[in-house]
N, C-alpha and C positions, 0 to 999 in steps of 0.2 A: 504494500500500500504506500502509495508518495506521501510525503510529509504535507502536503495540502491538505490530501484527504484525510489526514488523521487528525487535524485538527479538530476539528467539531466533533470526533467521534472523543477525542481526549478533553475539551474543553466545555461540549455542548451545556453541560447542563450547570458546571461553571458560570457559562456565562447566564445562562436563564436565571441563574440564582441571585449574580449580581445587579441585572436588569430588575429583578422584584426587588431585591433592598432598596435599591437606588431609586427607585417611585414610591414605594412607600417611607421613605425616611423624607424625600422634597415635601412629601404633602404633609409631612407632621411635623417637622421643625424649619428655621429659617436658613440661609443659602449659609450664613458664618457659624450653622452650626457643625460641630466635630463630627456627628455623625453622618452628617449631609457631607460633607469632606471627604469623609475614608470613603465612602459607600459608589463617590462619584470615580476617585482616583480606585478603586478594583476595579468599578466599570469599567474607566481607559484604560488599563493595561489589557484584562482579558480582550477587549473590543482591538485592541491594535497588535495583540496577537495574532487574530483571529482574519485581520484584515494584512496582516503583510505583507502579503503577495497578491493583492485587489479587494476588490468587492465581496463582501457576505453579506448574505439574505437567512435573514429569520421568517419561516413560514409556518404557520398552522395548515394542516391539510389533512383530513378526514382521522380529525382530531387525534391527532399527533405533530408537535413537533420537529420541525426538518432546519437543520442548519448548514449552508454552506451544497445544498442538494442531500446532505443524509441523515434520513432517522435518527434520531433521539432514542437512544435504547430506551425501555423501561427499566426505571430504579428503582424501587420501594423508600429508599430515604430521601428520594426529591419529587414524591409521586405529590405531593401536596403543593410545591413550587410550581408543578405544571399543571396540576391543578385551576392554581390562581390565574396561574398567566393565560391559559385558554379563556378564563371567565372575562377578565382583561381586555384580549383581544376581542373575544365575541360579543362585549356589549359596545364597544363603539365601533363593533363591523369592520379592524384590522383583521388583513389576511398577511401580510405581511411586512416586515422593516426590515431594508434593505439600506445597508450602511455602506460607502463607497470607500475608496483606499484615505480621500480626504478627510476622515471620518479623527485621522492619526493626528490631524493639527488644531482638530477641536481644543476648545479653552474647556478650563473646568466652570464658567460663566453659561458658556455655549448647551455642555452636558445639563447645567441645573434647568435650565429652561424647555428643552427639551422634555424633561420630565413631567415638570411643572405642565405643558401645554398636554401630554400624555394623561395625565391627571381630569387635569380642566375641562377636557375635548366632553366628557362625558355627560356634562350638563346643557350642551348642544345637540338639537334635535339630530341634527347632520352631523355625529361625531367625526367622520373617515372626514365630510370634505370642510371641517371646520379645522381640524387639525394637520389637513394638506395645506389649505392656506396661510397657516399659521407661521406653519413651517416654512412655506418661501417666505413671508412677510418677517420672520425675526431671521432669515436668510441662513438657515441651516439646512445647505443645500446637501451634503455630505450623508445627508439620512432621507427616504422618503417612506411613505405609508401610503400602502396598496390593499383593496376592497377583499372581504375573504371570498373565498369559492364560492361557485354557486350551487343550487339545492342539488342538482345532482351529486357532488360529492358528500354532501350531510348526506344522503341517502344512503350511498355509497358503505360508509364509515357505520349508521346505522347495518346494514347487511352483514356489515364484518361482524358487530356485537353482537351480533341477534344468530351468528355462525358461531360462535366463540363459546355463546349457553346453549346451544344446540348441542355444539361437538362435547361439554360437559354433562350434558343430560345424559346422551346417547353412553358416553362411557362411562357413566353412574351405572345403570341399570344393565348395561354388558358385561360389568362389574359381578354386578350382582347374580347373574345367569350364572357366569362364570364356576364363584363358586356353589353355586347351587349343584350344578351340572358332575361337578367334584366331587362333591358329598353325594349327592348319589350311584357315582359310578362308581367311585374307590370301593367301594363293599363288597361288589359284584367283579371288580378286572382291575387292573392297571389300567390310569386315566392320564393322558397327558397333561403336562403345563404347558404346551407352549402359546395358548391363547390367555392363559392366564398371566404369561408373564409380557404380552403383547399389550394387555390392558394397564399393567404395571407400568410400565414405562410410558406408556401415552399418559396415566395419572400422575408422574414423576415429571412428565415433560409441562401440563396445565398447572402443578403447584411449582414449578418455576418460572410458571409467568402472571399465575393469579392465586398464592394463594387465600385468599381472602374469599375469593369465589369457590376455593376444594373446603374450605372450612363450614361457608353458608348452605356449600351439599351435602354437610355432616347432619344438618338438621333434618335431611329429608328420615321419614318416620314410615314403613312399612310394618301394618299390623297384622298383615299374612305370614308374611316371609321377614320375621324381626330376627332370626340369627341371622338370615345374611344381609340385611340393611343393617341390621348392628356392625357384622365384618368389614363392609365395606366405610362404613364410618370411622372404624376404628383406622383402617387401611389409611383414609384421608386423614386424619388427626394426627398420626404417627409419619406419615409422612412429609407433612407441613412442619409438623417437630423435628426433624431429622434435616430439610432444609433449613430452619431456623440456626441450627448447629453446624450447620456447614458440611454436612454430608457428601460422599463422593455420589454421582450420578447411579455408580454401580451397588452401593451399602444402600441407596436411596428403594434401589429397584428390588433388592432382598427383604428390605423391611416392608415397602407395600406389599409381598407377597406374605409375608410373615403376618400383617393386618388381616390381609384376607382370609387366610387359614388358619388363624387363629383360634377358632371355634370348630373346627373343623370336626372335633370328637364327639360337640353336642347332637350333632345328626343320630347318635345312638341313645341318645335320653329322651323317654315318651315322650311326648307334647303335655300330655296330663300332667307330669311330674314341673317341665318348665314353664306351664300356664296355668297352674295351683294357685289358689288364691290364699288358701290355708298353710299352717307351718309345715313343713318336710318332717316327712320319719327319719330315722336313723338310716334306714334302706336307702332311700331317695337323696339324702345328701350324700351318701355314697357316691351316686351315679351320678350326682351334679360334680363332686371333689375328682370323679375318674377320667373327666373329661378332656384336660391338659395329655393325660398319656393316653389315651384312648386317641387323641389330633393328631400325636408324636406317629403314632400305628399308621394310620391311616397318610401319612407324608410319606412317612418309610416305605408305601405300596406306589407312591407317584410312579409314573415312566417319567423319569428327567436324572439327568447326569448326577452323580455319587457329591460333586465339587455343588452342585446348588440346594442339593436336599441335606448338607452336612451345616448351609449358612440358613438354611429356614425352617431349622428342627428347636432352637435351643429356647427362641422366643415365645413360640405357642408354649412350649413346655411351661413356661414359668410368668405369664401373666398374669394371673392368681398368687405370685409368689410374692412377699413385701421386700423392701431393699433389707431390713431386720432378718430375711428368711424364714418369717413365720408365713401362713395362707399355705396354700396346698398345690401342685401337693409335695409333702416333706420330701429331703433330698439329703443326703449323706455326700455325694463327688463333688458337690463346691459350697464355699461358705458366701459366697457374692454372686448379683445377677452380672447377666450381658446385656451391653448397652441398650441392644435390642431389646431383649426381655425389662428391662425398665421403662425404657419408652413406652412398648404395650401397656405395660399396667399402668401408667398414667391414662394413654389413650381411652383404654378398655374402660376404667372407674370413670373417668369423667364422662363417657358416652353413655357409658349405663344409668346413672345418675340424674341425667338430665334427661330422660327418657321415661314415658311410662311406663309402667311395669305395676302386672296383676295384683304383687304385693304391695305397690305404692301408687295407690292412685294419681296422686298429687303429684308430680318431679320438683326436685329443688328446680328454682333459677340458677342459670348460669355461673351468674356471680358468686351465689350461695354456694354451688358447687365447690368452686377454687377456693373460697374463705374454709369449705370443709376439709378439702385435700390438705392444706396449707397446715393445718394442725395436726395434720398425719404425715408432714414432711420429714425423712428423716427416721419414720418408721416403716409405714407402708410405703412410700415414697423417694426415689432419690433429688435431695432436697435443691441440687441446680437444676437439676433437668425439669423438675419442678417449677422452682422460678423463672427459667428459660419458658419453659408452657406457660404459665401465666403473664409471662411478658407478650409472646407471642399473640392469646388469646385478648389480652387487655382487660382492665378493672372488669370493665364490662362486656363480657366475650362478642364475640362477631358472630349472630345471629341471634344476639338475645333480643328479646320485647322489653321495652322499657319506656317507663312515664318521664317526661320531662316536667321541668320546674313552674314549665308556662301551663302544666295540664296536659299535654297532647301527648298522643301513644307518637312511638317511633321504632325501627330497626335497626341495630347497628351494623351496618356493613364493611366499615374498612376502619383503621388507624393508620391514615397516608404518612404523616410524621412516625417515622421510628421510635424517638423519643419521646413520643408524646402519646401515654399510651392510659389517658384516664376521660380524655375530649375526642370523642371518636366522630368519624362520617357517620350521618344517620339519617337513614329515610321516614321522612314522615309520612302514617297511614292516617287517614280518615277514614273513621265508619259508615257507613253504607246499610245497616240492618240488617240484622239475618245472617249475621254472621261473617260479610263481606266487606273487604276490608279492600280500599282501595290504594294506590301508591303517588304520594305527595309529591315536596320538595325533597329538595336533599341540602341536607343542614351540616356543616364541620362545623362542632361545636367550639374548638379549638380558636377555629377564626370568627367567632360569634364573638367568645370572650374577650380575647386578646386586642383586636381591633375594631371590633364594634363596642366594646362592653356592654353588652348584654344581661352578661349574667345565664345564659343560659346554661341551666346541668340538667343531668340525671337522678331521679328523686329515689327511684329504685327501680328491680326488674321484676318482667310480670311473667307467670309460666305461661307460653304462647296457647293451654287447652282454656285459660281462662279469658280468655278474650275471643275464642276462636279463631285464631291467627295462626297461620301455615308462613312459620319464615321460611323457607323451602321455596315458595313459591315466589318470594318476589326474589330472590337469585338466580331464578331460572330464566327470567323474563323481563329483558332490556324494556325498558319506560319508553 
C-alpha cells in the first residue's frame, strides 16, 4: 500500500476525532481560550498530514465514513465520534468537506471561524448553502462543503442494514438446527461438525463487527426448543466475552463451538424432569448433575478430527463447575478450571438467570443478575473475567428494558464509548396497547448529560415479561 493510501486508513479516525473537539470546544468557550487552542493546533497538524501530498475529502456515504477515497474501518472506541459526526453532517445536509493542499497555511484565526460558521450554519433554514456562502465570504477558500447523497444511496445503506439482521437472524436459528440436529443424531451414529463449525465462524466473524447486535440475539427466548436457544445464547455471550479478551480468531471458533455443545448431555434428561415445576428427587438431580459427562460422551462420538474434539471437550465438562471447584460434577485430575470452562459458566449462569424458567417464574433483570454474580465473584466465578463480563455487558446490560428518569420505557442497545459504560444508547419504545410496543428515538444518554445537561438516567430495569416486551425483536429489525 503507498504511503498516500495509508494515511487515512492510519489517521482516519484521528482526524474525525479532532474535527468533533475542535466544534465542540469553538461553541462553548471563546477563541483565547486554552482549550479552543490545543483543540485547533491537533486539528492543523493531523489536517496537514493528511493533506501533504494534495487534496483530502471527508465524505459521508451510505453512512459511513470515507476519507481520502477509503472507508473508515469500524472501531468500537470511536463508534460514538462517528456517531456524532454523521448527526453533524446530516442535519445541515453536509455530504462532504473537502480540504485543498492550501488548507496547510491556514491561521489558527482562519480554523476558529470555520468552526464557529460549522456550528452557526444550523440555525439557517438553508444550512449547506448558508454555510457555502459563508465560506467564500470570510474567504476560506482552502475548504468547501458539498450536498450529501441522494435518496438513492440512504436506501442503498438502509439495504445493507436490513442485510446485516437478516444475515444474523438466519445464523441464529441455523444455529440452533445445528445443534438440534447433533443431539439427535449423536445417539443413533456418528454426526459431523462441519456445519456446525461453518456457523461458528460466521458467529465469530458478526461479533467482530457487531457485537452488541450477537448480545441483543442472546435475548431471543424459544419456549419449544429452550436447551438449544439457551446453547446458542450461551454460544453468543461466551463469544462476545472471549473477543472482549482478545481472543485469537481460532480459541474464538472453539469456544463458540464449546457454547453450542454445551448442553449437549441434556438431550438425555426427560422433559418432565427439566420442565418440573416442583422440587427434584434425589433421582432427578442425579440426571440433571450427569449431564456435563453425559455432553463429554456424546462429543467423544463427533466425526471430527482427535486435535478439535480434545479443544471442545474440557469446557462442556465443567460449566457447572465454580472457579472454588465446588458444583458438579466433582473432579479429582485438576484443582483449576480452563479458560474456557470459566467463561461458560459465566455465560451459562447469566443466560439462565435472566431467562424464564418453570421454577422461576419471574427472571431477575439484567442488572440484578450481574449485582448477583458479583457477590459470587471469586467463588463461583472467576473474578476478572467477571468484571471483564460486566464491563463488557455494562451497569445496565444491552438488551435490558429499563425506565428512565423522564418516565419513559426504553432499550438498551449499544455502549459506543468504551469507557463509558453506565450512559448507554437507548431506544425509546412507546406503547401501542395490547401488548405492542412500538420503536422510538434513539437517545445516548451519555450525550444527553454531558452536553445537553439533561439529567437524563436510568431509574431501574424492568423484566421485559412484565411489560410484554420482546427485546429480540427490535435487534432484529432496522427502524
Amino acid at each position: 500500500m503507498s504511503e498516500r493510501k495509508s494515511l487515512p486508513e492510519r489517521l482516519g479516525h484521528e482526524f474525525l476525532r479532532a474535527l468533533y473537539h475542535m466544534i465542540n470546544t469553538v461553541r462553548l468557550y471563546q477563541d483565547n481560550n486554552q482549550l479552543v487552542q490545543n483543540s485547533v493546533e491537533l486539528f492543523r497538524n493531523i489536517l496537514n498530514e493528511l493533506t501533504i501530498d494534495g487534496d483530502m475529502g471527508l465524505l459521508l456515504y451510505r453512512g459511513r465514513f470515507h476519507l481520502g477515497g477509503e472507508k473508515l474501518p469500524y472501531r468500537r472506541n470511536a463508534a460514538i465520534v462517528v456517531y456524532k459526526m454523521m448527526e453533524f453532517f446530516s442535519k445541515r445536509g453536509i455530504g462532504s468537506l473537502n480540504f485543498s493542499k492550501s488548507s496547510r497555511e491556514a491561521s489558527a484565526e482562519n480554523m476558529i471561524t470555520f468552526a464557529r460558521l460549522l456550528n452557526e450554519s444550523i440555525k439557517n433554514k438553508s444550512a449547506l448553502e448558508w454555510l457555502e456562502h459563508n465560506l467564500q465570504k470570510h474567504d476560506l477558500s482552502w475548504v468547501q462543503a458539498s450536498p450529501r447523497q441522494n435518496e438513492d444511496a440512504l436506501h442503498d445503506d438502509e439495504n445493507l442494514e436490513t442485510q446485516k439482521f437478516e444475515k444474523a437472524r438466519k445464523n441464529y436459528f441455523l444455529a440452533i438446527e445445528a445443534v438440534k440436529e447433533v443431539a439427535n443424531r449423536v445417539s443413533q451414529g456418528v454426526v459431523g461438525v462441519r456445519r456446525t463449525r461453518r456457523i461458528a465462524q460466521n458467529i465469530v466473524d458478526m461479533v467482530q463487527v457487531d457485537s452488541a447486535l450477537m448480545i441483543g440475539l442472546a435475548t431471543i427466548r424459544d419456549y419449544d426448543d429452550y436447551t438449544y436457544a439457551h446453547s446458542v445464547n450461551v454460544a453468543l455471550l461466551a463469544t462476545c466475552l472471549g473477543r472482549h479478551i482478545e481472543l485469537s480468531d481460532i480459541m474464538l471458533e472453539h469456544l463458540t463451538i464449546c457454547g453450542l455443545f454445551h448442553d449437549l448431555g441434556k438431550v438425555d434428561v426427560p422433559k418432565e424432569v427439566l420442565l418440573k415445576h416442583d422440587a427434584l428427587t434425589n433421582g432427578e438431580w442425579d440426571l440433571i448433575r450427569a449431564h456435563p459427562v453425559n455432553g463429554v460422551r456424546k462429543i467423544l462420538m463427533l466425526n471430527a478430527n482427535a486435535s478439535l474434539r480434545s479443544r471442545i471437550l474440557l469446557g462442556p465438562y465443567e460449566h457447572h463447575l465454580n472457579v472454588d471447584m465446588s458444583g458438579y460434577p466433582q473432579t479429582t485430575f485438576t484443582d483449576h478450571l480452563s479458560l474456557i470452562g470459566k467463561i461458560l459458566r459465566i455465560a451459562d449462569a447469566y443466560e439462565a438467570m435472566t431467562n424464564d424458567r418453570v421454577y422461576r417464574p419471574k427472571p431477575f433483570t439484567p442488572d440484578a443478575v450481574l449485582k448477583k454474580m458479583w457477590k459470587e465473584a471469586g467463588k463461583s466465578f472467576d473474578r476478572i473475567l467477571l468484571k471483564r463480563f460486566i464491563h463488557m455487558m455494562g451497569i445496565y446490560p444491552i438488551g435490558s428494558v429499563v425506565e428512565l428518569s423522564d418516565g419513559s420505557i426504553g432499550l438498551v442497545m449499544d455502549y459506543p464509548d468504551e469507557n463509558e459504560r453506565s450512559l448507554p444508547l437507548v431506544l425509546l419504545l412507546a406503547d401501542e396497547g395490547h401488548g405492542h410496543w412500538q420503536r422510538g428515538e434513539m437517545v445516548y444518554l451519555a450525550d444527553k448529560n454531558i452536553k445537553e445537561g439533561l439529567g437524563l438516567n436510568i431509574v431501574r430495569g424492568i423484566p421485559p415479561s412484565e411489560r410484554c416486551i420482546n427485546p429480540a425483536e427490535f435487534f432484529l429489525h432496522v427502524k
